[in-house]
N, C-alpha and C positions, 0 to 999 in steps of 0.2 A: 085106606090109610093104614098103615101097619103100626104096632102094637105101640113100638119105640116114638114116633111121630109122634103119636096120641099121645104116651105119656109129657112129650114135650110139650105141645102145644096146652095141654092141661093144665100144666106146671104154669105156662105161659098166663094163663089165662087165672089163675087164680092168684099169678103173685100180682097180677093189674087188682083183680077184687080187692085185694089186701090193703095196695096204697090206695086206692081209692076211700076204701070201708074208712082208712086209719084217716085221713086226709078229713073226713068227713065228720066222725064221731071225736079226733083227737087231733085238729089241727098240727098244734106244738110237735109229736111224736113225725111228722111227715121227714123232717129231714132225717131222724134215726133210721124211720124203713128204709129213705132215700139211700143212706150211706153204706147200710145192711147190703142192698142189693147191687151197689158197686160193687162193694168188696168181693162178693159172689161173687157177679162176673169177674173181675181181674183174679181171683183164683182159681177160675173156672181155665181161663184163657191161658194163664202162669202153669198150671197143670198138664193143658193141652200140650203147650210148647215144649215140658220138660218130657214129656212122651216119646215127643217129634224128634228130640234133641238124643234120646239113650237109643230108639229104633233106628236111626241113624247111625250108630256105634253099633250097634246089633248087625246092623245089614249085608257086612262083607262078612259075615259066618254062617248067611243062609246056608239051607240045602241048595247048591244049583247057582251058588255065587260066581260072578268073573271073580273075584279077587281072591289071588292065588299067590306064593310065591313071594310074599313081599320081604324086606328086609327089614325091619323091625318091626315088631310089637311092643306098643308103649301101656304098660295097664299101672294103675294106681290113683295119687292125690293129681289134683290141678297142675301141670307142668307144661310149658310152651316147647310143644317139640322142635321147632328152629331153631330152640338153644339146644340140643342136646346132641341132634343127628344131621347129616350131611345133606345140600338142599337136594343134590340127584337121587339119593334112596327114598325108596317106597315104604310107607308104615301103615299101620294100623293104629290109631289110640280108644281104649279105654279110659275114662277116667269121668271121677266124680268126687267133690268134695268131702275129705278125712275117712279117704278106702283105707283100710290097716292093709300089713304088708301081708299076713295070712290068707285074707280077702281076694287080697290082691293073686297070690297064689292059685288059690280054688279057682278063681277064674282061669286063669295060666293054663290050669289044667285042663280046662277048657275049649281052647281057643287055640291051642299052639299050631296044629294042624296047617295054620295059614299061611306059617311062617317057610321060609326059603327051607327047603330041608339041606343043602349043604352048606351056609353060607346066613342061618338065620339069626336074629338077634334080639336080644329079651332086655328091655328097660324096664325097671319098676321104679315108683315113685311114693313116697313115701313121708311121712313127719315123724318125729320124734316121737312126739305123743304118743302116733298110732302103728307104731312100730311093732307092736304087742295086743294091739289090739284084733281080735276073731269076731265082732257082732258084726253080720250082713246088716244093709241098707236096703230101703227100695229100689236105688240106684244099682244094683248087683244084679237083682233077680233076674234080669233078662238074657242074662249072660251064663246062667245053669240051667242044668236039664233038668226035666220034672222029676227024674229018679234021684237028681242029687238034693235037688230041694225037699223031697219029701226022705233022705238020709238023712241029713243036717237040722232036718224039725224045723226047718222054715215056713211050712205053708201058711200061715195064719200069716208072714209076711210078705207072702207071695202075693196074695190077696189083697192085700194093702197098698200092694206097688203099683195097683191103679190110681191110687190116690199122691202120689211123692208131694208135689204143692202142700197138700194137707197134713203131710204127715211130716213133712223136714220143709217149711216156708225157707228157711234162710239158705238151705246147702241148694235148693231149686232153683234160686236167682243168680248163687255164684254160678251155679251150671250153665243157665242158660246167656248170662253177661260173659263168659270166658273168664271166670279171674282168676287167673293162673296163678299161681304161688312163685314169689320172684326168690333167689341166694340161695337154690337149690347146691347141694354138693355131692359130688363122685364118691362113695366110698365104698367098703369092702362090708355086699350082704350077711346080714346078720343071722340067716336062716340058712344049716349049709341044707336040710333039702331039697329047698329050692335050687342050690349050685347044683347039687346032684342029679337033679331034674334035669337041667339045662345043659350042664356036660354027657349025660346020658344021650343027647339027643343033637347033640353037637351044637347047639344055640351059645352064644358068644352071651354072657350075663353081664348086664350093668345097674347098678341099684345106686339111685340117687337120693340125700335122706336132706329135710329141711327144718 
């Protein structure tokens, strides 16, 4: 049995002692452990899935990826990309619940690589709010490289982006229910180095703010 198992099955075996012990010496307290160790689990599970949900996003920018070439890259807030882009193009989305447009950027920098190099296309997405807003989330980190995360002084975040469930419960569940932000509008980005990025590199820019 290896190390990981054993700590499981340990765990396992000691939260059964627990409700037992509590069951026994504290009748009344049994439905508080009872409710305790739901909760667990469904954070446990809520956690797993929003993993499942950002390595999924992550996956067309392996080393050694098919996806190549595509015609848009969508990075930012919650946005339905069959409002925005045409159903025959090919895209990539990023996104995670109140990404600031600077966020949104560092990523860009990122990631562009994927994009059509003659013919590519850059949507960001975007709230009012968070327009101005530079603080990374757990939702980011997968998406930089370890030399930009340790420029930016993120690691202490990076390390925590094991936990997203625990560490953002509410921005976790829009992520993983899809809930896009509906009255999205077309306007003219508010950062010109990111135009500057994008026309340097012949990407057609569209920033849409809510």
């Amino acid at each position: 049995m290896n190390k990981r198992r054993f700590v499981c099955v340990l765990a396992t075996v000691s939260a059964i002692a627990m409700i037992v012990g509590c069951f026994s010496l504290f009748p009344k307290l049994l439905p508080l452990v009872l409710t305790f160790f739901v909760l667990l689990g469904v954070l446990f599970i809520l956690n797993r899935t929003v993993l499942k949900k950002l390595y999924s996003q992550r996956d067309p920018f392996k080393i050694g990826g098919k996806v190549r070439n595509v015609d848009y890259l969508i990075i930012g807030d919650m946005i339905n990309p069959a409002t925005i882009i045409p159903a025959s193009k090919t895209f990539v989305q990023i996104k995670a619940p109140n990404r600031g447009l600077l966020v949104s950027f560092e990523i860009l920098r990122h990631t562009s690589s994927i994009l059509d190099e003659d013919n590519g296309n850059v949507i960001i997405a975007t709230t009012l709010k968070n327009k101005t807003d530079d603080k990374f989330s757990v939702f980011d980190i997968p998406f930089l490289y370890n030399l930009s995360i340790k420029k930016l002084g993120i690691e202490r975040l990076s390390k925590l982006s094991r936990y997203p469930a625990l560490i953002n419960p509410l921005s976790s569940i829009k992520l993983v229910l899809n809930l896009d932000k509906k009255n999205w509008k077309e306007t003219e980005c508010p950062n010109k180095e990111i135009s500057i990025f994008c026309t340097e590199r012949n990407f057609n820019l569209s920033y849409y703010e809510n």
